[in-house]
N, C-alpha and C positions, 0 to 999 in steps of 0.2 A: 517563389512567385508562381501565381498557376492561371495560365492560358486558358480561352475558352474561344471554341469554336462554334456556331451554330449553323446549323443546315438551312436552307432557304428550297430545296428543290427534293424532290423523292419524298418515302415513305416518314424519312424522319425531321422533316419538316418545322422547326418551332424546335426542335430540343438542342440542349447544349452538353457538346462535350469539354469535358477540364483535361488540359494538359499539365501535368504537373513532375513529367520524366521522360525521357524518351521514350515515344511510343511509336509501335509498328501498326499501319492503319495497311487491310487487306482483305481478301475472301474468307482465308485459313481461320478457322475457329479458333488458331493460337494468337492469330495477331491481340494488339491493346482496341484498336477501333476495329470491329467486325462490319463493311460492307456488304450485304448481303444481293450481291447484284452480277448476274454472268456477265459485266461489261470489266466488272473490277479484278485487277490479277490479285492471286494469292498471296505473296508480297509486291503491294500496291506503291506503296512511300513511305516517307516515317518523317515525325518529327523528334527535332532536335533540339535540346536545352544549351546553352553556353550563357556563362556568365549572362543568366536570366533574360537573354533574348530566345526569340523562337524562330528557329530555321525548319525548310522543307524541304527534302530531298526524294528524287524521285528514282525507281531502285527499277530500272525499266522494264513497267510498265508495261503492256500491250496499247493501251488506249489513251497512255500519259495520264502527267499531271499536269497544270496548271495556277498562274496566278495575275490571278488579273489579266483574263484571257492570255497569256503567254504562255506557251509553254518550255517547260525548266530541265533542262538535263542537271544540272549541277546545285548545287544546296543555296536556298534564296532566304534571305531574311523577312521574316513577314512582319508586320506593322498594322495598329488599329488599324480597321476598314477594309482591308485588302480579301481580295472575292479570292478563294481556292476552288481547284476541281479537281477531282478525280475522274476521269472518265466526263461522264456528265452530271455527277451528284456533284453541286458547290453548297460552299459554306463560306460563312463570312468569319472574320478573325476580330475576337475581341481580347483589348490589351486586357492586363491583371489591375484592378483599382489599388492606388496608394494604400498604404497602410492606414488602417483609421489611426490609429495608436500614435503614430510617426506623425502624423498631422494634425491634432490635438496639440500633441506636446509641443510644434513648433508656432499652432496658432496662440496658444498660452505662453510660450516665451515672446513674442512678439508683442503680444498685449501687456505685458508686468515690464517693458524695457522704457515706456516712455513714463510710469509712475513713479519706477526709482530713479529717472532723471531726477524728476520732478521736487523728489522729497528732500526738507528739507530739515538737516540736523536740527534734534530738537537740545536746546540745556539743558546737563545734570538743572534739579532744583535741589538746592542745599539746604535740610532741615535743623530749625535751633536744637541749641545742644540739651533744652529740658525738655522735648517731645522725645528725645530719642531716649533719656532717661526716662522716664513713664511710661514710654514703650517696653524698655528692656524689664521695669519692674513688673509690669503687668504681663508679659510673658514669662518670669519667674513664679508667680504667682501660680500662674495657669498651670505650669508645671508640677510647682508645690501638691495643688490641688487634685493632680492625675494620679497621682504617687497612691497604691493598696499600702494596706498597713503593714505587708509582709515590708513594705518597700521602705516604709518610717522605721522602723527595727531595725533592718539592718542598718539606715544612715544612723538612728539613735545609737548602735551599739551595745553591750551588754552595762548595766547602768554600777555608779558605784556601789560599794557597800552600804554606806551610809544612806544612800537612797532609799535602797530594798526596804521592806516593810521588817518591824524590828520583831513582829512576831515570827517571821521563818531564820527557819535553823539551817543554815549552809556550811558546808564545804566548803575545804581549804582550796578546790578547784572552782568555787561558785555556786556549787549546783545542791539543790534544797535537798534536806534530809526530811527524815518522817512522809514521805509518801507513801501512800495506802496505795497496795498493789490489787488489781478486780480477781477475785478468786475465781479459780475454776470452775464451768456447769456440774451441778451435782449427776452422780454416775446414776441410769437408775435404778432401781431396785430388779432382784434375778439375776443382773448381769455380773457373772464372775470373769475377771480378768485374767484370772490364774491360768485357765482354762484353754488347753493348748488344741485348736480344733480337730476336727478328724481329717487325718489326711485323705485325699480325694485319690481315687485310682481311676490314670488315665484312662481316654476311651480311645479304643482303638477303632482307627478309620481303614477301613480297605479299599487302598489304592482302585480306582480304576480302572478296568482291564481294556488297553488298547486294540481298537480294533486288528491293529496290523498283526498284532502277538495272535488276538485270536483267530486270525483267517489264517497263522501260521501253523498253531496249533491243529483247527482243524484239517487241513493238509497233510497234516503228519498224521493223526488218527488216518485218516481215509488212506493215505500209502499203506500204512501199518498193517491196517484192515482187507485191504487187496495180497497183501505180499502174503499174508497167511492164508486167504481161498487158493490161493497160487500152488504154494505148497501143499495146501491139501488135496489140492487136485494130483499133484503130481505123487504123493504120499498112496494116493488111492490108483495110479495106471500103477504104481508099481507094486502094490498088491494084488490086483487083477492080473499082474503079465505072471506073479509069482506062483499063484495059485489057479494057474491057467491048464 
């Protein structure tokens, strides 16, 4: 359930706060309700939820709180209509409305309990026994009629010999001889099938060169490239000292 408060004095005048959890109402930009007023202490009061009532307890205050001009040291129940104050900013307390949902469903059970009093068993009617025969044929029928031919075949079954037409020639298993089998699409002309094609030589794809290998590479050139000025430096003082 969620409380609502609304202001009646000060800057916030007309607007409504929802309580819907304990909240800490104060100066402190941390508190839930932020008073912005040097008369309100930092932690001001706080509300309190319990088994969906709302309590108001006052966390002392400099300038109190209030309810219903009283003022409260200890946790008070508050109730539609009842004036709160902080200091001197009041607010009036508005209860949570019924659930619409919960009161629908009870105003609709209320309504359907004086009809099924009311109603009154009606008698099986018991139908002659050739309606429900002309019934059952004409649903038979209906069915009959819905039946695809795959669906006639299979209730027909495979039919007997004697049936079958006396011009086809069957099998000891049933099944008709002399059927003309569709010849293959002629090949066309040029194309030799003997023809074994030329084999393909793969192509070779070159890997991608990672940057990280080449910033490693280049690194190592550049060392490689210093160690030998290094040397040569030191290859040439010592032919200068030699031939000194």
């Amino acid at each position: 359930m969620t409380w609502k408060i609304q202001a009646i004095t000060g800057e916030l005048t007309g607007q409504e706060i929802s309580i819907d959890r304990d909240m800490l109402v104060g100066r402190h930009q941390s508190a839930d309700i932020v008073l912005q007023a040097g008369e309100i202490s930092r932690k001001h009061a706080a509300f309190l939820l319990k088994e969906q009532a709302l309590w108001l307890q006052d966390l002392n205050s400099s300038n109190g709180t209030f309810v219903n001009d009283l003022r409260i040291e200890h946790e008070t129940l508050l109730k539609q209509g009842d004036i709160i104050q902080f200091a001197s900013l009041k607010f009036s307390v508005l209860e949570p409305a019924k659930d619409i949902a919960r009161v629908v469903i009870e105003s609709a059970a209320v309504a359907l309990e004086p009809v099924v009093a009311e109603t009154e068993e009606i008698p099986a009617v018991e139908q002659p026994s050739e309606a429900v025969a002309v019934s059952e044929t004409a649903a038979a029928e209906a069915e009959e009629a819905s039946k695809t031919v795959a669906q006639h075949m299979n209730d027909q079954g495979m039919p007997e010999l004697k049936e079958r037409d006396s011009s086809v020639n069957v099998t000891r298993d049933g099944m008709p001889t002399n059927v003309g089998v569709p010849k293959p699409a002629p090949i066309p002309e040029g194309v030799d099938l003997s023809a074994i094609p030329e084999k393909q030589e793969p192509i070779v794809v070159e890997a991608p060169v990672s940057r990280v290998e080449q910033a490693k590479e280049e690194q190592k050139n550049a060392s490689v490239g210093l160690m030998t000025i290094i040397a040569l430096i030191i290859l040439a003082i010592i032919a200068w000292l030699f031939f000194k």
